[in-house]
N, C-alpha and C positions, 0 to 999 in steps of 0.2 A: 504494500500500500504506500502511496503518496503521501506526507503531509508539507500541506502550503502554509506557508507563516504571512499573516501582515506583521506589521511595524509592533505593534501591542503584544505580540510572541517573538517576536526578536529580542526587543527588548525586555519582553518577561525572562528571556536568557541568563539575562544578565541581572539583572536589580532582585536585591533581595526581598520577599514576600511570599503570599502566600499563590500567587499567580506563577512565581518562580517556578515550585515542585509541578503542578498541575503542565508544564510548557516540559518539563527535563522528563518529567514522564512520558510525554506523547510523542517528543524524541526520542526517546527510549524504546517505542514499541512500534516506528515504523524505521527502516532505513533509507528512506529518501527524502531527503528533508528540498522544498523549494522556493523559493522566497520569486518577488518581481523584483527585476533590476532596482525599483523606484527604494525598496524597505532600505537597504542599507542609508543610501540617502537621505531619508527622513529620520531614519534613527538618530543617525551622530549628534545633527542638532537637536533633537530633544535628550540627550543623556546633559546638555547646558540645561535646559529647562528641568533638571530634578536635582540637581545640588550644584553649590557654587564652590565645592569644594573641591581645589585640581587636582590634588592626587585622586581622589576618588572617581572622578571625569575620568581621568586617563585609564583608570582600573576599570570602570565597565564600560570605556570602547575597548579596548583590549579584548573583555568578555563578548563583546559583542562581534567583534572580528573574527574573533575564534572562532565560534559560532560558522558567520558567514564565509571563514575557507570550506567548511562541510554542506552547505547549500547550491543545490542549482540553481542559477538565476535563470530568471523566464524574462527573454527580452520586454522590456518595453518598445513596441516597434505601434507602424501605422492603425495594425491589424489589431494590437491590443487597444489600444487608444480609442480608437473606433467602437468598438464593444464595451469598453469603460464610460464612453460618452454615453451609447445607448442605456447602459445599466445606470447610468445618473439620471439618466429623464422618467425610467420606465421605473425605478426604485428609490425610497426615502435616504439615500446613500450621499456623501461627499464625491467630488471626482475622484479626491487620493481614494479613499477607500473603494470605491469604484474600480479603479486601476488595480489593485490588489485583487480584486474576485474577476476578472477579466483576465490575468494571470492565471488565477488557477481554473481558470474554466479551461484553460489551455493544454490542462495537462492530462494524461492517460488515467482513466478512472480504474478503480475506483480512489477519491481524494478525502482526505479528511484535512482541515481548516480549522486552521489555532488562529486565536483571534480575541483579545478581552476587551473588542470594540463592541457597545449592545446594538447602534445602529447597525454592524456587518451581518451581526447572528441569522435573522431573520431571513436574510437576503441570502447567506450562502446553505440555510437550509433550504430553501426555494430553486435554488440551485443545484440541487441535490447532493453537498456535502455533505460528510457528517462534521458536525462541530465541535469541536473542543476548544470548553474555554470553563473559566471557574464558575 
């Protein structure tokens, strides 16, 4: 089995809590871990938005890097974009998180979707995910 991460499971990689275990578990029980091009990207600058503290910044991108050497990245190209847009008009979703389930729509099923965003849940079980998240 697949699983696809948004930015909220990348980052649950890294940062300690209780969404941590619930993300290193569902890593643990698939081997193909996939992220979109875009997650890396948005992560880095939110690990500034959860402490002002450098060494600790530098510690969970670190974590989070680590991480995204064991990830396939699923292009962000025309063809996702396009179906990202559709999925923003046609669902209660942002374009970022849009872009993320138009990703994993891309991949060989069956996909399971880590994700502790509540707007995505609904949208990649309609999708026919399964979800995981806390």
């Amino acid at each position: 089995m697949t699983l696809a991460l948004d930015t909220s499971g990348l980052l649950a990689v890294a940062v300690d809590g209780d969404q941590r275990q619930v993300a290193l578990d569902a890593l643990d029980d698939d081997p193909v871990w996939c992220a979109s091009a875009l997650a890396l990207t948005e992560a880095l600058p939110a690990i500034d938005r959860l402490t002002d503290e450098r060494i600790l910044r530098a510690d969970l991108e670190d974590a989070v890097r680590l991480a995204w050497d064991r990830i396939h990245v699923v292009p962000v190209d025309q063809r996702c974009l396009d179906r990202a847009a559709a999925l923003s008009r046609e669902q209660p979703v942002r374009l970022i998180d849009a872009i993320h389930l138009a990703a994993a729509e891309r991949l060989p099923r069956p996909v399971r979707f880590l994700t502790f965003d509540p707007a995505q849940i609904a949208v990649a079980l309609g999708l026919g995910f399964e979800v995981v998240s806390a």
